[in-house]
MMTF fields as JSON, N, C-alpha, C and O atoms, coordinates in Angstrom:
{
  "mmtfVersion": "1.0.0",
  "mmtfProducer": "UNKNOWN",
  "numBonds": 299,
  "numAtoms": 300,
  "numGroups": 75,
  "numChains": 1,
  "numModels": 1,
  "chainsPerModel": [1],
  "groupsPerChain": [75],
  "chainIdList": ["A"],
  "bondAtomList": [4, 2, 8, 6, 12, 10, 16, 14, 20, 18, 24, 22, 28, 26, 32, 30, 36, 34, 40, 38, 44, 42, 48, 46, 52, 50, 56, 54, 60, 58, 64, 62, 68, 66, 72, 70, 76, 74, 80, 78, 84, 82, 88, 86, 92, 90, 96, 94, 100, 98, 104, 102, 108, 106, 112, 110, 116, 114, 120, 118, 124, 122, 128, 126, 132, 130, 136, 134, 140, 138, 144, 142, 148, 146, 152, 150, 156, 154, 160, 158, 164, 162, 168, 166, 172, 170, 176, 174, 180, 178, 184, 182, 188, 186, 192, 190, 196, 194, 200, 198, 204, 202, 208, 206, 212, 210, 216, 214, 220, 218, 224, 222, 228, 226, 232, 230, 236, 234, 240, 238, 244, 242, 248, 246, 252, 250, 256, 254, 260, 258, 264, 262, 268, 266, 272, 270, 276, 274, 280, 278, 284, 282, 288, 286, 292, 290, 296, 294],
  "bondOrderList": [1, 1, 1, 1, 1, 1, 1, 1, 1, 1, 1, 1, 1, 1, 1, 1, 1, 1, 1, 1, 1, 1, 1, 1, 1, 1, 1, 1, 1, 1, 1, 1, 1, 1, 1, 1, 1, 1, 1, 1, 1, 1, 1, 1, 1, 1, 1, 1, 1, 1, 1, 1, 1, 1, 1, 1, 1, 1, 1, 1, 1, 1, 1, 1, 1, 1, 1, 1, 1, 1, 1, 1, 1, 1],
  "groupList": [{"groupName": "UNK", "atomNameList": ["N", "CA", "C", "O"], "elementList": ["N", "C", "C", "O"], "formalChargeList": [0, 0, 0, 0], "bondAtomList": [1, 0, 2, 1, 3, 2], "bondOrderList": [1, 1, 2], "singleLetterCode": "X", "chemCompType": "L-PEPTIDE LINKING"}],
  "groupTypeList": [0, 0, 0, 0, 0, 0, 0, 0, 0, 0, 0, 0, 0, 0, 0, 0, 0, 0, 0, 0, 0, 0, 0, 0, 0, 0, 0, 0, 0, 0, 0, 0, 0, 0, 0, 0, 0, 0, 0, 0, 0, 0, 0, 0, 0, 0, 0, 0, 0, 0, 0, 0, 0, 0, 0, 0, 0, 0, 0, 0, 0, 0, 0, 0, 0, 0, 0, 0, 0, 0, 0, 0, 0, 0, 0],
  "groupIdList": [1, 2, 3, 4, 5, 6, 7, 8, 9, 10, 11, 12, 13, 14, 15, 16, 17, 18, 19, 20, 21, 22, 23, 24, 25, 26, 27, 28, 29, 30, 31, 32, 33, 34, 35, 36, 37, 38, 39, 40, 41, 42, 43, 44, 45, 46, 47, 48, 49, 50, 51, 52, 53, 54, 55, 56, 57, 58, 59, 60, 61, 62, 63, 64, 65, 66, 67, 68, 69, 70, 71, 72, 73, 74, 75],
  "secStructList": [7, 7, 6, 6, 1, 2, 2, 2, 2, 6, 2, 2, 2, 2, 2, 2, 2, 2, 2, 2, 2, 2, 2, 2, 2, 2, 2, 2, 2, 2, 2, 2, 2, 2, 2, 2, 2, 2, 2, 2, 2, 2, 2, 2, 6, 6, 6, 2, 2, 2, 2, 2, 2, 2, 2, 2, 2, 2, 2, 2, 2, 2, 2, 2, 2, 2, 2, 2, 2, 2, 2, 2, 2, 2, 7],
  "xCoordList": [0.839, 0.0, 0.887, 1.878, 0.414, 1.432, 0.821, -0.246, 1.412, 0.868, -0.062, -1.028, -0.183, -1.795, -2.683, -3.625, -2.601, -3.572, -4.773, -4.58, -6.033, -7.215, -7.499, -7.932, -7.349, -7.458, -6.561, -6.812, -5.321, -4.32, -4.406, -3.964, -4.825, -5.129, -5.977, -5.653, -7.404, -8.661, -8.191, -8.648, -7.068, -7.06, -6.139, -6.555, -5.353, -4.399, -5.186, -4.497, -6.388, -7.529, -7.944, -7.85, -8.628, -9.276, -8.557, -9.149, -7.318, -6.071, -6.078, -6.314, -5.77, -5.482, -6.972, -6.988, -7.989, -9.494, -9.654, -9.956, -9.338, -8.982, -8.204, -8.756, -6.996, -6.061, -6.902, -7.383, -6.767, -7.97, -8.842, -8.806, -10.08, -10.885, -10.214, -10.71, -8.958, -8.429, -8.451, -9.306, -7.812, -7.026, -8.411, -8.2, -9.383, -10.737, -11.032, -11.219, -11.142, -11.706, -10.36, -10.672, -9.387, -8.75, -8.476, -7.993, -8.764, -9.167, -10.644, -10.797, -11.63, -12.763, -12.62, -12.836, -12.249, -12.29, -11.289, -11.857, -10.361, -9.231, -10.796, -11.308, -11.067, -11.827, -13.282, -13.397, -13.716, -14.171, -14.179, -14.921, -12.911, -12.373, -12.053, -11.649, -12.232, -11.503, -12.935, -12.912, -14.183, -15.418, -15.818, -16.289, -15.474, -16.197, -15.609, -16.243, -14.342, -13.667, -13.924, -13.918, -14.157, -14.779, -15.962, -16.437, -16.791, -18.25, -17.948, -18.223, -17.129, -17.051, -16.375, -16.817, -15.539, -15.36, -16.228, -16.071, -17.156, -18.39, -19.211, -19.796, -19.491, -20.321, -20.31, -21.083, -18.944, -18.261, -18.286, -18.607, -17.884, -18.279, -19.369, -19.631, -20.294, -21.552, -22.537, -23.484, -21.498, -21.861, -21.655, -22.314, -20.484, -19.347, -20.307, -20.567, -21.022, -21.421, -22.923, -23.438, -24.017, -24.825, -24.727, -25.65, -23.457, -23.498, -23.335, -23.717, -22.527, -21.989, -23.074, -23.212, -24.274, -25.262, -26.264, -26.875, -26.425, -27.507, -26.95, -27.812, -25.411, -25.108, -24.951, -24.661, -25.102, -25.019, -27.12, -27.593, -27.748, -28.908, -29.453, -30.147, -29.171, -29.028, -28.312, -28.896, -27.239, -26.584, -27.985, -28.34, -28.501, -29.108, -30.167, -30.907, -30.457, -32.29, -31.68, -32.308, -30.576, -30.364, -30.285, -30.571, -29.866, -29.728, -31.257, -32.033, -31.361, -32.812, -33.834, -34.236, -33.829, -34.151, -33.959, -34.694, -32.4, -32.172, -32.528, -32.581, -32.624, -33.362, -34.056, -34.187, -35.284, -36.955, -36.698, -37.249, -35.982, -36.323, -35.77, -36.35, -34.329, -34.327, -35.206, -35.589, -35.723, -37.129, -38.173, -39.011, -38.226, -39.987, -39.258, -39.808, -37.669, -37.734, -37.468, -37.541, -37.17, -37.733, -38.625, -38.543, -39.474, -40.911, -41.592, -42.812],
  "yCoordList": [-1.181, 0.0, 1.249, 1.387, 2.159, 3.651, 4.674, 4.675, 5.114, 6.828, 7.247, 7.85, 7.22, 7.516, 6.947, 7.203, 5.836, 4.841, 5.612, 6.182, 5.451, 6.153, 5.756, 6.693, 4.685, 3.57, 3.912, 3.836, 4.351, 5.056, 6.407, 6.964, 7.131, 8.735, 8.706, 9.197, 8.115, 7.781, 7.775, 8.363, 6.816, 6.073, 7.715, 8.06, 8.4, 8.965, 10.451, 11.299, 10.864, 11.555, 11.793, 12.757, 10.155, 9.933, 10.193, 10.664, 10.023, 9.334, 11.555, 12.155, 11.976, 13.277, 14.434, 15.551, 13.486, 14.214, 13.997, 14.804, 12.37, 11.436, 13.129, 13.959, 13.106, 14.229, 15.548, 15.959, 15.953, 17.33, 17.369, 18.185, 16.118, 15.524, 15.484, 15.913, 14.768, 14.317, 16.171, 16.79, 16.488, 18.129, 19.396, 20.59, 18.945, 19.678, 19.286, 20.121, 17.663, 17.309, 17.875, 18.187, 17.986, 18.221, 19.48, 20.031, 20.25, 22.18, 22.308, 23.109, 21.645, 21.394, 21.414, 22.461, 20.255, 19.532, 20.683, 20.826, 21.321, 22.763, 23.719, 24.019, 23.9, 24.824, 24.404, 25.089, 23.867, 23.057, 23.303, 23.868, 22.614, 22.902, 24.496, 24.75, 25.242, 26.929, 27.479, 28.654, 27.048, 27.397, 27.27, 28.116, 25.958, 25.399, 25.935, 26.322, 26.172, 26.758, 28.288, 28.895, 29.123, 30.556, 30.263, 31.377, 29.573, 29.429, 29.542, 30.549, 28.356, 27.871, 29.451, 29.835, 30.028, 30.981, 32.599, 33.48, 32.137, 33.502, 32.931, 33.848, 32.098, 31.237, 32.186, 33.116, 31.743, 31.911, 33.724, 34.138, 34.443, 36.02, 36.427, 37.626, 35.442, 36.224, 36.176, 36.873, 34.406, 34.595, 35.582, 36.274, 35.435, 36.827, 37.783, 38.399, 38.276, 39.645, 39.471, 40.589, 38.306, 38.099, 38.084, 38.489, 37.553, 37.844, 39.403, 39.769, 39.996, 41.714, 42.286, 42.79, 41.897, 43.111, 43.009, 43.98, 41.269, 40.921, 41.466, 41.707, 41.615, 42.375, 43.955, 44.716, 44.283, 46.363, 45.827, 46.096, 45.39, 45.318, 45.427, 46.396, 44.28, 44.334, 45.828, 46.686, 45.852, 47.387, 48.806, 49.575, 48.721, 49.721, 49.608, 50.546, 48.25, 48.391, 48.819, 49.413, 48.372, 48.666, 50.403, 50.86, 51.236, 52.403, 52.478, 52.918, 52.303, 52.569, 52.863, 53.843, 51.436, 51.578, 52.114, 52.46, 52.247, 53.187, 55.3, 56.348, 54.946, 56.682, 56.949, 58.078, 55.767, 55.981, 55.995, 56.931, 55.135, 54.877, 56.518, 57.207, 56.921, 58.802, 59.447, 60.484, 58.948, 60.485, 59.933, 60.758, 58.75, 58.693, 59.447, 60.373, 58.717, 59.522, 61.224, 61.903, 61.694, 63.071, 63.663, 64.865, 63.267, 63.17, 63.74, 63.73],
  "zCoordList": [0.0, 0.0, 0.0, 0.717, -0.899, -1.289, -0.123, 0.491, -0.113, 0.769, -0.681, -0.212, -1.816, -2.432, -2.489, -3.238, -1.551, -1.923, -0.961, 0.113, -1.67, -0.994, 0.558, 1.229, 1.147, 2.029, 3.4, 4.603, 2.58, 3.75, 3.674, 4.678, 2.823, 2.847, 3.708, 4.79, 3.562, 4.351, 6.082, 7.062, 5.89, 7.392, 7.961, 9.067, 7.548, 8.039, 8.155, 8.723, 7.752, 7.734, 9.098, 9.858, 9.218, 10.617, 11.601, 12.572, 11.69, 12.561, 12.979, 14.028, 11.83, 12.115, 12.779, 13.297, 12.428, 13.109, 14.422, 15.301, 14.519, 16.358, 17.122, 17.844, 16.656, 17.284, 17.843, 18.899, 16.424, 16.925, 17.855, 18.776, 17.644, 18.626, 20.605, 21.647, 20.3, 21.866, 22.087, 22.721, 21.7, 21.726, 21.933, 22.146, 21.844, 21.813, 23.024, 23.909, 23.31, 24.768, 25.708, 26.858, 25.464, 27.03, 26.98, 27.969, 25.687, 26.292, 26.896, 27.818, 26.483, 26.823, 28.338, 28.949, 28.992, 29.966, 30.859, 31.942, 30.831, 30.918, 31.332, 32.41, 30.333, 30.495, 31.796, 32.813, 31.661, 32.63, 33.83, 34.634, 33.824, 35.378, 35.872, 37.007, 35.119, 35.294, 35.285, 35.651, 34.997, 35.039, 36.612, 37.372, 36.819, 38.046, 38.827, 39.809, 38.773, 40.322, 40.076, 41.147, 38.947, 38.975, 39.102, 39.325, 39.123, 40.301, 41.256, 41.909, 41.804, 43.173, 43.963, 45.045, 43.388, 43.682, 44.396, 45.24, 43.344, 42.866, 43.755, 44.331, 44.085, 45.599, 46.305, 46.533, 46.788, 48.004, 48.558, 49.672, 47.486, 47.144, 47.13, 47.224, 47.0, 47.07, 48.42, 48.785, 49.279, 50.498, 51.379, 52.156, 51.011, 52.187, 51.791, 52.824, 50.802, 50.845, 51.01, 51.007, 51.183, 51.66, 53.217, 53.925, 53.749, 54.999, 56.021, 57.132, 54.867, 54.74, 55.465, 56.579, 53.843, 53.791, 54.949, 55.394, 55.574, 56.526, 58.221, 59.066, 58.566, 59.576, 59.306, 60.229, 58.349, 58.092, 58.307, 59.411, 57.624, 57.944, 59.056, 59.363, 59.938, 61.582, 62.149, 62.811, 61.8, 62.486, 62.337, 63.23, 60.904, 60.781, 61.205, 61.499, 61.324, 62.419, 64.223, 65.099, 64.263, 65.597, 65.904, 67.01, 64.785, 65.078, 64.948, 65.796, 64.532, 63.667, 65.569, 66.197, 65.756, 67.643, 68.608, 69.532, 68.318, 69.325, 69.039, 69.682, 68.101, 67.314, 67.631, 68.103, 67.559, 67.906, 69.548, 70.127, 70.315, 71.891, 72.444, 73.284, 71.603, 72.259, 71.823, 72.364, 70.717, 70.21, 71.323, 71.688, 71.858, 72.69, 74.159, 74.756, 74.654, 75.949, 75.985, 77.009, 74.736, 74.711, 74.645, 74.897, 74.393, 74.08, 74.801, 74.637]
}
């Protein structure tokens, strides 16, 4: 069999699509993993600042109480 033979052109085709193919799944799979941990990341950031906003929340009802309790004992 020659390197023109259709059969080995054919086969050396596939052989070179296989490649591309592997080389697609492990940027794929790269990428993947760099997704999930910038989630896992963005989680984590959005707890910290869910937790932020729910103690400034608390802080400001507390002023908030203590505002109203000096406006009644001035009163």
């Amino acid at each position: 069999m020659s390197e023109n033979d259709p059969a080995v052109q054919s086969i050396t085709e596939i052989g070179a699509r296989i490649d591309q193919l592997v080389e697609l799944c492990r940027r794929l799979g790269e990428e993947n993993r760099s997704l999930r941990q910038s989630q896992e990341q963005l989680a984590s950031e959005r707890a910290g600042l869910i937790a932020r906003n729910e103690q400034a929340r608390t802080r400001v009802e507390a002023m908030i109480g203590r505002l109203k309790s000096l406006e009644q004992n001035q009163a």
